[in-house]
C-alpha positions in Angstrom: 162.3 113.4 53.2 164.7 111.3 55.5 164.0 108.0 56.4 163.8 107.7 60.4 165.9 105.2 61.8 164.6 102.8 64.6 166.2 103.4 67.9 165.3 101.4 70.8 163.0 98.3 70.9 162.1 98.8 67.5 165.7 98.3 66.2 166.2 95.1 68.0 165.9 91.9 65.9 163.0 90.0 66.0 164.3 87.5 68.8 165.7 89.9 70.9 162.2 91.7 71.1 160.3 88.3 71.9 162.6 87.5 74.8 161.5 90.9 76.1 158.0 90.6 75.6 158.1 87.0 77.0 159.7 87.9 80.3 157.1 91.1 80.8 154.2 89.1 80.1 155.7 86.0 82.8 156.9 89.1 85.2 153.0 90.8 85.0 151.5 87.2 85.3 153.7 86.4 88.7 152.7 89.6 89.9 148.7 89.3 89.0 148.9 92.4 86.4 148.5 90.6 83.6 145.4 90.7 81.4 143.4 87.9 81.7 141.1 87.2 78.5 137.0 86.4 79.5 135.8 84.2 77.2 133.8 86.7 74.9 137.2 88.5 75.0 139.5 85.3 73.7 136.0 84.7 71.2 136.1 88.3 70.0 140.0 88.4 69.1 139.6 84.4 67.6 137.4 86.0 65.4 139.4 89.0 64.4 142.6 86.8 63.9 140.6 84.8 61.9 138.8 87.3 59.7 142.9 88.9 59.1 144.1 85.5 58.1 141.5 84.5 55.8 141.8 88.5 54.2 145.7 88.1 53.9 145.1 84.5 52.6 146.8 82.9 55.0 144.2 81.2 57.0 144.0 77.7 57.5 141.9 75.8 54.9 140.1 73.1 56.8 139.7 69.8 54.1 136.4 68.0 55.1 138.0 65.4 56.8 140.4 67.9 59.1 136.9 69.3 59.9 135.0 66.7 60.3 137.7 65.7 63.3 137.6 69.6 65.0 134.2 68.8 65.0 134.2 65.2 66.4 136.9 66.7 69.1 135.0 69.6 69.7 131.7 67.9 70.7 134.0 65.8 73.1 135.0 68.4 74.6 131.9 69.4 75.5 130.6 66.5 76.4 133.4 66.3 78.6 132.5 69.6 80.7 129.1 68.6 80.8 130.0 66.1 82.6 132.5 67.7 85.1 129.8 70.2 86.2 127.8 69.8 89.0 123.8 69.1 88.7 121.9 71.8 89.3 120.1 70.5 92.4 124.4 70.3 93.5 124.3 73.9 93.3 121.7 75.1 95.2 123.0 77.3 98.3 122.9 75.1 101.0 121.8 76.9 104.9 125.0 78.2 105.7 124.8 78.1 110.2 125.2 81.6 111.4 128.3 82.0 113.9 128.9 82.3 117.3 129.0 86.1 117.0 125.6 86.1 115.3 124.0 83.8 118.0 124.8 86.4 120.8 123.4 89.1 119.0 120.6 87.4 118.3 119.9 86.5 121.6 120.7 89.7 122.8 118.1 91.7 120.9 115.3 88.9 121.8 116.4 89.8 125.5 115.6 93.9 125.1 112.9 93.4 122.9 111.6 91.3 125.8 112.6 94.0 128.3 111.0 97.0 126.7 
């Protein structure tokens, strides 16, 4: 059987096609059409990227002190956000005052209801 030739993106070289790809992802982010990963998302493909690597045999292999130092950084971190968040009692939805609008129909239905 004959071997298919690459024609079009695929036949470009390797930096060709990454300068592509990098100005359609900036182009889709400027225009707000770019996907934007949740954090399960981002979690989820970590985790597949991960599992791949470590398949392949070409994941990092963390030494104890290397992870004894993600670890130490990573509580930081959190510690960090903690911190930056408001208390809960912050939180709490505060009366919002109704506007003008809403006074004057307010007052208006206490005026027929006192009509009737």
């Amino acid at each position: 059987m004959a071997e298919k030739s690459q024609r079009g993106f695929a036949a470009m070289d390797a930096e060709k096609q990454k300068e592509i790809a990098r100005k359609g992802g900036k182009a889709a982010h400027e225009k707000g059409t770019a996907h934007e990963f949740t954090p399960e998302e981002a979690r989820e493909a970590g985790r597949k990227g991960g599992q791949i690597a470590h398949q392949k045999g070409t994941a990092h292999e963390f030494t104890a002190e290397e992870a004894r130092e993600a670890g130490r950084k990573g509580g930081q971190a959190a510690r960090r956000r903690a911190a930056q968040q408001p208390a809960p009692s912050e939180t709490a939805e505060q009366p919002v005052a109704p506007s003008p609008e809403q006074v004057e129909a307010e007052r208006r239905s206490e005026e027929e209801k006192k009509a009737a």
